[in-house]
N, C-alpha and C positions, 0 to 999 in steps of 0.2 A: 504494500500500500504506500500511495506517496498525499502528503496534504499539499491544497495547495494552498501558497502563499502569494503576499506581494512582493514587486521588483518594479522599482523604476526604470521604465521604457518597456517595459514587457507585457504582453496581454493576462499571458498565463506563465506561473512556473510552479510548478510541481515538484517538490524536493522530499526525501526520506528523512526522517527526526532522526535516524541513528550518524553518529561522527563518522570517519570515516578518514583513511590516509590515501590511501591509495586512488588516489579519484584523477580525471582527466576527461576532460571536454573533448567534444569530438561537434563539430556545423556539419551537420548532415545535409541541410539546403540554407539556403540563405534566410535569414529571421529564425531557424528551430536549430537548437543545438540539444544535447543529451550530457549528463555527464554518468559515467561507470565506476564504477567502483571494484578493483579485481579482485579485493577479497568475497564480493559477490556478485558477480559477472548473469546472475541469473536475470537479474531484475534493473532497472535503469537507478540511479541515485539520485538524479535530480532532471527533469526536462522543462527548459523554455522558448517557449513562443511570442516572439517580439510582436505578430500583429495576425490576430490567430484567425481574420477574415481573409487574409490573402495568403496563408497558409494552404499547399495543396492538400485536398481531403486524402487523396489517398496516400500520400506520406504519413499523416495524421493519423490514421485507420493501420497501418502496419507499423507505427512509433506508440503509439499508445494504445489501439485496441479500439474496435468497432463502440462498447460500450462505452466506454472512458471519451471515449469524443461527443456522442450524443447526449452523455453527462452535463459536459462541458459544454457544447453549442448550445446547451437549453438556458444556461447563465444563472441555475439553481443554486448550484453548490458555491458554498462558503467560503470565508478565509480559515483556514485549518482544519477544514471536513475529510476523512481519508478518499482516498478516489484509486480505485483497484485498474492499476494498468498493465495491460499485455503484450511487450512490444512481442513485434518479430524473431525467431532468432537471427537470420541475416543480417536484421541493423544490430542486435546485439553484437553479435560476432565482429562486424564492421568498428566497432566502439570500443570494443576490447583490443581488437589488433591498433589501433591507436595510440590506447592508453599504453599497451606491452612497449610499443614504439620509443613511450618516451618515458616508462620506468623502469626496465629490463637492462641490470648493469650486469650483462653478458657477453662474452667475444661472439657476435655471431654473421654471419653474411649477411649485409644490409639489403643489399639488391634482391635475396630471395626471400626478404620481410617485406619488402616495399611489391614485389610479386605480389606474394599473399597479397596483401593489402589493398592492391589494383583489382585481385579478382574476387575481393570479398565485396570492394566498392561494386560491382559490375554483376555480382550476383544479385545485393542488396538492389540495385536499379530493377532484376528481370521481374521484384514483384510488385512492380509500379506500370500501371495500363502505359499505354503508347502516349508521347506524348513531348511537350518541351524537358520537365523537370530528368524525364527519361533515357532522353537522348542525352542530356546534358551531362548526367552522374556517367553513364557509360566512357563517354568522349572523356573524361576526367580520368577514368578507369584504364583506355587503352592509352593516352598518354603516358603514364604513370608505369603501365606495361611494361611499353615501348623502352623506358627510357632503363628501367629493369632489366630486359631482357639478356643483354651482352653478358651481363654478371648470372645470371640464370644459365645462358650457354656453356660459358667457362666451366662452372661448377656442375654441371651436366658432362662437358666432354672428359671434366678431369675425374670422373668417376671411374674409367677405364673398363673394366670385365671382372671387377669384384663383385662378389656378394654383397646384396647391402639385405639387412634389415627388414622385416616387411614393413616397421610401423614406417622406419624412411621411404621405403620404394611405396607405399601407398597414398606415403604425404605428396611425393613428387609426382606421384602421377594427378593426382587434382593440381596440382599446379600446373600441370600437361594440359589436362581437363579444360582448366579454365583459358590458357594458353589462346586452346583452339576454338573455345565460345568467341572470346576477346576477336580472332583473327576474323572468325564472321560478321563483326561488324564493320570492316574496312573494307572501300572499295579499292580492286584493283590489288596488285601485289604488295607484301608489309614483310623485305626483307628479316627487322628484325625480330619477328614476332614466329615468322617462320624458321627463322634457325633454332629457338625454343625446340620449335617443335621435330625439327631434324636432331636434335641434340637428343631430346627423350626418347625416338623409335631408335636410334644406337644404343641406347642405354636398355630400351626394353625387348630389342632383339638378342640382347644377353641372354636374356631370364634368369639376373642377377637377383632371385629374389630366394635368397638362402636361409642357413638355422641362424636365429640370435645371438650376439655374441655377450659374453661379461666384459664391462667395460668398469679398468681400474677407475678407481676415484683418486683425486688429488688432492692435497693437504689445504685445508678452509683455515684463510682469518676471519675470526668472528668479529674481529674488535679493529677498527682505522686506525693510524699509525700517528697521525696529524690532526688538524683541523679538516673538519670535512665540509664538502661539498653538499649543499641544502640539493635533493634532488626531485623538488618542486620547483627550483629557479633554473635546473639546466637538464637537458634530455637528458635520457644516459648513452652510455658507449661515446664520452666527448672527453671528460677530465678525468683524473684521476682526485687524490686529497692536496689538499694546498698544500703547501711550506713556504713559511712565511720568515725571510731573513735580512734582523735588521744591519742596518749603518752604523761603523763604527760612533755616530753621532746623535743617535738617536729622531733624526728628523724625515726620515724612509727608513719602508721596509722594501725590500725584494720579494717579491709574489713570483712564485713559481709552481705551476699546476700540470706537471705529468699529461700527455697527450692520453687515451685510452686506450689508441691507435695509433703503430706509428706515424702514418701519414694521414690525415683528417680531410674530407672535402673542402677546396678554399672556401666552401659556402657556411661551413661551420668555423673555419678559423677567422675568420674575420667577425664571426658573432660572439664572442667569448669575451663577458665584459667582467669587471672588479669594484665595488665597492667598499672601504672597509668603514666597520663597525664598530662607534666606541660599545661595548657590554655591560660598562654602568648606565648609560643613559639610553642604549638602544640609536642613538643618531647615526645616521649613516653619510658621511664624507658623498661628495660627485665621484661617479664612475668609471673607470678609465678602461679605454679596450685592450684587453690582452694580446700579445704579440706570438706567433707561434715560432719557435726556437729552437730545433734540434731537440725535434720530440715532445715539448713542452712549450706551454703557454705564459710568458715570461711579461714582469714590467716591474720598475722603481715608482713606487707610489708615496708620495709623500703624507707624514704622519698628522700636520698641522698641530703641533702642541700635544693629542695623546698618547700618553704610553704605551709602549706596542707592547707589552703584557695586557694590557686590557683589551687590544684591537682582534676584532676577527676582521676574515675577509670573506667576502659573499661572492662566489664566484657566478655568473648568472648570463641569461640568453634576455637579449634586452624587451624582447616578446612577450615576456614572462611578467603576468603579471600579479606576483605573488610577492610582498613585503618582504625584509628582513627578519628571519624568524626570532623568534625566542629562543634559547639554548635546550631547553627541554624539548619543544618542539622537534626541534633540528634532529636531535637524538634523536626521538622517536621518526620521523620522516626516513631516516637514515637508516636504524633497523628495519623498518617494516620494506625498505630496498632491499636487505641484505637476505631477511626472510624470503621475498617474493622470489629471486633470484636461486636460495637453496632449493626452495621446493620446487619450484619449476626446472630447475638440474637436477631435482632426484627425479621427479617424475617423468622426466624424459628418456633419463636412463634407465628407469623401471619399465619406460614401453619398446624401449630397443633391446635391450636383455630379456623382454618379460619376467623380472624377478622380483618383487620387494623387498626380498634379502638387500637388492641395489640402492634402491631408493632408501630404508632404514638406517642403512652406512651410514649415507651422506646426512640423513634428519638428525642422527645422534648428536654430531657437534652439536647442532643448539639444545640442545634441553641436559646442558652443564649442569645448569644453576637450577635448580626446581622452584617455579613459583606459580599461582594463580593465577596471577596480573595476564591480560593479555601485553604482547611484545608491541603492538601498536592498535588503533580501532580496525577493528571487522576481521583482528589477526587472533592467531592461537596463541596459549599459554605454553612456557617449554613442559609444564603436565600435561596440557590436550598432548605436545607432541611425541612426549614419552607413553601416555596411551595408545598412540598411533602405531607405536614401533613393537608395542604389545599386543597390537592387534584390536583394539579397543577405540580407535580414533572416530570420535562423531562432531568433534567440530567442523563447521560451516566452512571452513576454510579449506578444509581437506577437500569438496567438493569443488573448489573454485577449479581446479583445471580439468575438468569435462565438459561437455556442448559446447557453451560458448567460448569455455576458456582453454579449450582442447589446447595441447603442445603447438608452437610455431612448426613448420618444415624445417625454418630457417634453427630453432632450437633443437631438434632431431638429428640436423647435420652438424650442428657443431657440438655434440655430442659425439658422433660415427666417425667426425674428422680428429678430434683430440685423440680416439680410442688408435682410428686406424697412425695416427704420429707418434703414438706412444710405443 
């Protein structure tokens, strides 16, 4: 159930009473956006509709639910009345791979996340009648593709005539799938969209599709090493943690932020801006853009009179528009990253091994420390997690990676590419 609420400039918005970290917006059309939540990817967290008369219905009827609109068109319900919504799962799924997009600090192939992503846009379009908004989510969709594809190829040809996995080879063949829906919408020949699709019949003329393998685990740090990075103000897969070192004078620090990657899109290195923060007052200094430096994102930021024992630095995509947090805050923001990231690498390797014995390995680090508390909103307890590894796990969370929250491709292969480098 979500109540609705009021919002300045919006006809309607609809939000969940429960908190919530892990959330992220997704503009499905222009004036309606969704926001997710992937500790519960079942249901939407919050939807607004900036002018819900020129709002398409049948966007409306597959985001909220045939009931839930005629609720809402009748202009009965309340401020704070619950209002039971049903989206799609298409747009769900569409919203989740979003939100993964920009809170998943995982090494993974971006081009075959931005795939996915193309053809979840383009599925979510096929259950919209004919139409402008139709045509328009598609054209978005095979752009997006297109621009995918080369990195899809790559990682398609470099597969060779191994075995892979089936949960891999079935993820890639819907990315095949959708490949060749996408290609029927172009007129005329779409080199890049067709090497895809040359890439995958080599790969499925193998009939690389062999037993599971056990895939080692590698050693987890639970704990950042530095000041960390707020990962509400910056995607993930861009920085690493800050190190911040001052002048022998105390009037700069040196900001220096590890790349994630050693070579970053110049479209992301030119967005990577600095703030710093005094922590007694919360005031935050003007921003200055980072510089990207032999791996790292580098600049001399001057102190203006505060002590750099009190300064933090807020490393941020100037897009972003989320404050300087509070230090409690930032913890928690920062675990519930750390969580999202174990579990979705046990669960991945749990569906490429099919074992849970895999996925348990890797859950055990966290649940050290035993407590009740959940680790962040809509997260488990390290006890829900220690019941989980005894076979007992019913928290909410555990089901966050099925239907709409299924495994990325892109998470599956970087999973089969660590094992098969190791």
């Amino acid at each position: 159930m979500l109540a609705l609420q009021t919002a300045p400039g919006t006809d309607v918005r609809l939000a969940s009473p429960t908190a919530a970290d892990l959330v992220r917006t997704t503009e499905l059309a222009p004036g309606l956006t969704v926001e997710i939540d992937l500790a519960d990817p079942s249901r939407w967290h919050a939807v607004e509709v900036r002018d819900w008369a020129a709002a398409d219905p049948a966007l409306l009827n597959s985001v909220l639910g045939r009931p839930a609109v005629r609720l809402l068109s009748s202009g009965m319900p309340h401020i704070g009345e619950p209002i039971d919504v049903v989206p799609a799962p298409a747009w769900r799924r569409l919203a989740v791979l979003d939100a993964l997009d920009w809170w998943l600090q995982l090494p993974l192939n971006q081009g075959l996340l931005d795939a996915e992503r193309a053809i979840a846009r383009a599925r979510a379009a096929a259950s919209l009648p004919a139409g402008l908004l139709r045509h328009s989510l598609v054209d978005r969709a095979v752009v997006h593709a297109r621009r995918s594809a080369d990195d899809v190829t790559l990682y398609l040809n470099g597969l060779g005539d191994s075995s892979l996995p089936r949960a891999l080879f079935s993820g890639l063949a819907r990315l095949a799938t959708g490949y060749a829906a996408l290609r029927q919408e172009v007129d005329g020949p779409d080199a890049a969209l067709s090497a895809v699709l040359t890439a995958w019949n080599r790969v499925k003329s193998t009939d690389p599709v062999g037993h599971p393998s056990t895939f080692e685990l590698d050693d987890v740090r639970l704990a950042a090493s530095g000041p960390a990075v707020d990962p509400r103000q910056l995607r993930a897969r861009i920085a690493g943690d800050v190190q911040l070192t001052p002048d022998p004078y105390g009037t700069s620090v040196r900001v220096v932020v590890p790349a994630f990657v050693p070579m970053p899109s110049a479209l992301v290195a030119d967005r990577v801006m600095v703030r710093l923060v005094d922590q007694r007052s919360g005031e935050a200094q003007e921003p200055m853009l980072l510089t990207l430096r032999s791996g790292a994102f580098t600049e001399t930021v001057p102190l203006h009179g505060t002590p750099v024992e009190y300064v933090r630095a807020d490393v941020f995509d100037p897009d972003s528009a989320v404050q300087p947090a509070q230090p409690a805050d930032l913890v928690r923001a920062r675990r519930a990253q750390l969580v999202l990231s174990e579990w979705r690498r046990a669960v991945a390797e749990s569906r490429l091994s099919r074992s849970v014995r895999v996925r348990n390995r890797r859950m055990v680090r966290l649940a050290d420390v035993p407590s009740e508390e959940p680790l962040f909103y809509g997260g488990p307890s390290t006890v829900d997690i220690a019941r989980l590894i005894k076979g007992r796990g019913e928290h909410a969370w555990f089901r966050s990676t099925s239907r709409a929250g299924e495994p990325l491709v892109a998470e599956l292969a970087a999973v089969y590419d660590a094992a098969a480098a190791s």
